[in-house]
N, C-alpha and C positions, 0 to 999 in steps of 0.2 A: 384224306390221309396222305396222301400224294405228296400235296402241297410241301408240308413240314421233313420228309424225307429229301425231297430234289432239296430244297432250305439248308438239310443239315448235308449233305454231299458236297454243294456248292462250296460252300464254309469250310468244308474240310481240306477242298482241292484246292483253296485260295491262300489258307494258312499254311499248306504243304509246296507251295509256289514262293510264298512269302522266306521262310525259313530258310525253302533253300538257297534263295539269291544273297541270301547276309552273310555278310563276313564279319567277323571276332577280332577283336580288336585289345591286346592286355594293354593298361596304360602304369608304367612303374616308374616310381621317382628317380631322378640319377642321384648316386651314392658316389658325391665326389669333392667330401670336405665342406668346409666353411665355403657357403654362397653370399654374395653381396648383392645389392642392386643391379640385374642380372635382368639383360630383357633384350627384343627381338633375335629368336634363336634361326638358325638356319642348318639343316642337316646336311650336310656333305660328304656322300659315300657313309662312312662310320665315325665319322665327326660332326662333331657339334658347335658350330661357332656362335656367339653373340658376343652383343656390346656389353660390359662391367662397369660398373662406378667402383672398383678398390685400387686399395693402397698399392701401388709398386715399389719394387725395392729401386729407390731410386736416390743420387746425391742432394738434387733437389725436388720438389714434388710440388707441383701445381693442384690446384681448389678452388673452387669456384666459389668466389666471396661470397654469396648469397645464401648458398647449403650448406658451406665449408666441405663439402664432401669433393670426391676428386674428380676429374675429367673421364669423361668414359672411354676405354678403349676395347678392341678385338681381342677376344679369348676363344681357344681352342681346347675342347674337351675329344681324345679320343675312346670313343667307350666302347671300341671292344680291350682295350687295355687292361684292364680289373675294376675291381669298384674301390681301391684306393688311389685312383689316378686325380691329379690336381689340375687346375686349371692353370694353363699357358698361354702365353701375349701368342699371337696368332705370328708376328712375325717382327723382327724390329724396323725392317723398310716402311712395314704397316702403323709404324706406332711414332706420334705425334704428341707435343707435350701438353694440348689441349684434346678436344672430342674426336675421336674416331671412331665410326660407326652411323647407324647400323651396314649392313654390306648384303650384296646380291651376287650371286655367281655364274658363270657358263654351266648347262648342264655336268660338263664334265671336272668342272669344280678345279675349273686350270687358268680361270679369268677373276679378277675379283672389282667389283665397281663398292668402293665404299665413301659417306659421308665423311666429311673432316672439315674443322674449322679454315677460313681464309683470314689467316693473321700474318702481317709481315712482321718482320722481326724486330721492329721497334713497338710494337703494341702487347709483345710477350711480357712485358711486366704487369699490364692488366689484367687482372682471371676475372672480373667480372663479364666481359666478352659478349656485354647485351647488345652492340650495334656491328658486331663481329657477323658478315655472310657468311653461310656454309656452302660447300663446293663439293661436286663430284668428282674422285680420284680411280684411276684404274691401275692396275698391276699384273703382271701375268707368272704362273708360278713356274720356278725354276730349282727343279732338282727338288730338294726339304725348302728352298726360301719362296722370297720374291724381288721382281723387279721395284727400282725404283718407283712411286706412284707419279702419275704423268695427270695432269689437271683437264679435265673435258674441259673440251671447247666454248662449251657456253659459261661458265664460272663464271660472277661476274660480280665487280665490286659493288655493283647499286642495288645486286638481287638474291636471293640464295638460291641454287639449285642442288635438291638432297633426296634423301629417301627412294634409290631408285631400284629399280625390282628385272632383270633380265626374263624377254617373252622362253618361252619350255626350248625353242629352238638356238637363240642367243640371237637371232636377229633387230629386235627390238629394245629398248630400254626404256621404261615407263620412270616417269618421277614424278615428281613435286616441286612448283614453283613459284615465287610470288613476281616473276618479272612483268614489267608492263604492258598490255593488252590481251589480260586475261579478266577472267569476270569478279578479279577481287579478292586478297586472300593469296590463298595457297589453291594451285592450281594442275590439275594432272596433265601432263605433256606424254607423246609419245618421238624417240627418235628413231631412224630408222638406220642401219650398217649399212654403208654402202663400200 
């Protein structure tokens, strides 16, 4: 009779160790209008940024022959504002007539390293943009803007380097790349601040 008691003690003291270590977690939709092709989000303090595929109010408006759908760019949702707040171009120094996005921050969300097309301006009449490299740009925020975006060092026209992610500290910059003498593909790099 032993046996079955110490059994159900055990069990009791394990799910009461269990419970207590978990945390609660409410997961709620954001309530902020008409969403479009809407993807890699990034939290920043009480804002929300990711890349958009919509419409801009713009003179002329570029589309990508293939989808006909439009170029993506950086939107900023602030949600503690209310839940009829709309989504906003994250910045116009940040915004380009082709791809911008996705983007990586400083912890303190005052750095911003995002993807964006390498297109000169004689190739701007093409939106198909299938042999177009993508480049990493940085900017730093200033006051409500941002700086001009300044192109890392390594962009390069035979390769693309994108997708980059800052380490918890901002020391680091982790990407993706296809340049050559990697093992093929798209390949993870890491740089280091000096």
């Amino acid at each position: 009779m032993r046996t079955p008691l110490t059994l159900t003690l055990s069990f009791c003291l394990s799910m009461a160790m269990t419970v207590h270590g978990q945390e609660t977690y409410v997961v709620e939709p954001v309530k902020a209008g008409t969403w479009a092709d809407d993807y890699a989000p990034v939290l920043v303090d009480s804002t929300l940024i990711f890349c958009s595929l919509r419409d801009r109010d713009a003179v002329v408006g570029y589309r990508n022959e293939d989808t006909d759908k439009p170029f993506s760019d950086l939107y900023r949702l602030d949600l503690g504002q209310g839940a009829d707040e709309q989504p906003r171009l994250l910045g116009d120094a940040l915004t380009s007539s082709l791809n911008d996005g996705p983007a990586t921050f400083t912890d303190q969300g005052d750095r911003i390293c995002f993807t964006r097309n390498l297109v000169t301006a004689r190739k701007l009449g093409n939106t198909k943009a299938t042999d177009d490299r993508l480049g990493l740009f940085f900017s730093s925020r200033i006051g409500a803007g941002w700086t001009v975006p300044e192109p890392f060092l390594y962009n390069s026209d035979v390769y693309s380097v994108m997708h980059a992610a800052y380490s918890a500290d901002g020391q680091r910059l982790y990407l993706v790349s296809d340049m050559p003498g990697g093992h093929g593909g798209m390949d993870i790099y890491v740089c280091e601040r000096e």
